[in-house]
C-alpha positions in Angstrom: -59.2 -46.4 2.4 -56.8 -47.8 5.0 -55.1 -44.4 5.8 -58.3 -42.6 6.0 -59.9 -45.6 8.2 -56.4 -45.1 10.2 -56.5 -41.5 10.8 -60.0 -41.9 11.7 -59.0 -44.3 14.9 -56.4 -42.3 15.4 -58.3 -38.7 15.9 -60.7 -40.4 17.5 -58.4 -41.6 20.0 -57.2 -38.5 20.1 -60.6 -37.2 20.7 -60.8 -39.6 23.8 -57.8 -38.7 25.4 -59.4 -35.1 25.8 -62.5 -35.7 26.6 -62.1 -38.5 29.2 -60.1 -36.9 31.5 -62.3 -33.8 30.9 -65.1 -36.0 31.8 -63.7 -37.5 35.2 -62.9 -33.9 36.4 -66.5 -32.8 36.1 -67.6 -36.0 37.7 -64.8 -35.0 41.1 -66.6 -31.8 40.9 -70.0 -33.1 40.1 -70.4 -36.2 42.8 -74.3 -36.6 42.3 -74.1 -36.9 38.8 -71.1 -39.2 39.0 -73.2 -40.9 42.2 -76.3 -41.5 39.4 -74.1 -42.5 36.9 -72.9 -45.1 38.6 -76.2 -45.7 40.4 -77.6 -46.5 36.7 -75.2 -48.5 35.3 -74.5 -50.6 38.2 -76.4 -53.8 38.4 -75.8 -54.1 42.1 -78.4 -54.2 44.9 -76.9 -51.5 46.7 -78.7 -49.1 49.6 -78.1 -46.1 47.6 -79.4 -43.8 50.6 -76.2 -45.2 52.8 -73.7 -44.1 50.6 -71.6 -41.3 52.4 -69.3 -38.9 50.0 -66.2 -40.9 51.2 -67.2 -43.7 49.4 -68.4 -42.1 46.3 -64.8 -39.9 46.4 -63.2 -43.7 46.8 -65.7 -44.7 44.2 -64.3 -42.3 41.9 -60.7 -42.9 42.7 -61.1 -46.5 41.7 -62.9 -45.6 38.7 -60.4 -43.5 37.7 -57.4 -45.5 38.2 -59.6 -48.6 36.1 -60.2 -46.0 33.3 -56.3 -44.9 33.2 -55.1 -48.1 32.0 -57.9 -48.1 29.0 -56.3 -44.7 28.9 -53.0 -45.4 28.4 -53.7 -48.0 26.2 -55.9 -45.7 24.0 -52.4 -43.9 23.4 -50.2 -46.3 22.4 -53.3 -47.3 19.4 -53.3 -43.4 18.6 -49.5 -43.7 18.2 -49.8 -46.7 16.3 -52.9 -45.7 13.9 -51.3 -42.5 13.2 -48.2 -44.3 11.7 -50.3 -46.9 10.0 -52.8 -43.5 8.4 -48.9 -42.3 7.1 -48.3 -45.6 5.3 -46.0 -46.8 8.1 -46.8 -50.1 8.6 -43.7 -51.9 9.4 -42.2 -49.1 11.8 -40.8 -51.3 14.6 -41.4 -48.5 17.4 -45.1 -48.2 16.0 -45.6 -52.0 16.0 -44.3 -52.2 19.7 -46.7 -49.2 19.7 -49.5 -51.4 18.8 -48.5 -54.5 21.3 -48.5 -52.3 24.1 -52.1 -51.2 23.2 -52.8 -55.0 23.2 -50.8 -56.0 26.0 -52.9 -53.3 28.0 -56.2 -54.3 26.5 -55.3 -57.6 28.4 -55.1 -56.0 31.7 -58.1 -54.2 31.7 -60.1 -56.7 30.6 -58.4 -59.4 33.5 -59.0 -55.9 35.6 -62.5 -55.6 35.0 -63.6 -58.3 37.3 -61.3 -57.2 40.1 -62.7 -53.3 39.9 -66.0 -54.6 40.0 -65.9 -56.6 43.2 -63.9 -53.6 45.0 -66.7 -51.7 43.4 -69.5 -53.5 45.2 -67.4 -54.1 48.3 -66.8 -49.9 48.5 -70.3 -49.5 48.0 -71.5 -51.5 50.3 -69.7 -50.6 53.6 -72.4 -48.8 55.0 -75.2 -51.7 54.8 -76.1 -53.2 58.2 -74.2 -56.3 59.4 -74.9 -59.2 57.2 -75.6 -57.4 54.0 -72.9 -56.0 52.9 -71.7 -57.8 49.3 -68.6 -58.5 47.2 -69.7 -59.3 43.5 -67.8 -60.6 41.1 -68.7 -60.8 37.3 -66.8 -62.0 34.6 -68.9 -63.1 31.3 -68.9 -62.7 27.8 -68.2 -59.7 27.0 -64.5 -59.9 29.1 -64.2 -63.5 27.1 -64.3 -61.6 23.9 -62.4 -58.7 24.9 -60.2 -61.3 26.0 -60.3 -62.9 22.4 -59.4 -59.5 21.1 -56.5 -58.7 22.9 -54.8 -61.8 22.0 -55.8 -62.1 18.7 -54.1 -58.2 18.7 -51.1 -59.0 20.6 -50.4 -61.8 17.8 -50.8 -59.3 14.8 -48.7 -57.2 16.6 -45.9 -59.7 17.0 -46.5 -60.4 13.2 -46.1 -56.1 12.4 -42.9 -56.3 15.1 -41.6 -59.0 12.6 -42.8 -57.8 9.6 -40.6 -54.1 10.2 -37.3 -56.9 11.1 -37.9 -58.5 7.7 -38.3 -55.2 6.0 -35.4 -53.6 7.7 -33.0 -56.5 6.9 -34.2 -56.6 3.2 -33.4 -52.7 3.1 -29.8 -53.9 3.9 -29.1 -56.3 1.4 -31.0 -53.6 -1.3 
């Protein structure tokens, strides 16, 4: 059950290092869709009519550099999973695999608040004087993802140690 439940992350990581990047190129090429995205899941009182195309384009860019740490991350957990859907679960390199993932978890989350106040700052340029807004938002859900990351990074210090052990008992074997 635990290699197939590992493969399964792993492909779907997989998966999502395709599609992702698949899906921000359509949204460069696509603005108003990525301009109604954003528009929906935004919980900002923005002006929507001042937005120009500079600021969606910047919009974008900052989206996309926020996403490519979640990206990079989502690597590193493919890497890892894949080892751990062989039987591997003690494989140094895959456990430092796995820290990384955590370690970058971490940033994104502490990132999260710091993307969104650029976000609304960007978005707001064009509002008259006096109405233009940095937000930030940090709540639960960055808490728990917070949680997580740590709780990750520890189990990954415990694989990291865990492959030491198991090397050093194949030496006295």
């Amino acid at each position: 059950m635990t290699h197939r439940f590992s493969a399964v992350i792993s492909n779907t990581c997989a998966a999502l290092l395709l599609l992702v990047p698949i899906a921000a190129f359509y949204y460069l090429f696509n603005l108003g869709s990525f301009a109604e995205l954003i528009a929906s899941s935004t919980r900002l009182p923005i002006q929507w009519s001042t937005v120009s195309t500079h600021q969606w384009y910047g919009m974008w860019v900052l989206t996309a550099l926020y996403v490519c740490v979640g990206l990079v991350g989502l690597y590193f957990l493919r890497r890892a999973f894949a080892n751990f859907a062989k039987g591997e679960f003690f494989n140094l390199a895959k456990s430092r695999d796995f820290r990384r993932f955590s370690i970058l978890l971490l940033i994104q989350t502490l990132l999260t608040p710091l993307h969104f106040a650029l976000s609304s700052v960007l978005l707001s340029l064009n509002h008259p004087a006096g109405q233009k807004m940095l937000s930030l938002a940090f709540g639960s859900n960055e808490i728990r993802a917070i949680g997580v990351a740590l709780v990750m990074w520890v189990m990954s210090n415990l694989l990291v140690e865990g492959s030491r052990l198991q090397t050093e008992n194949r030496q006295f074997v």
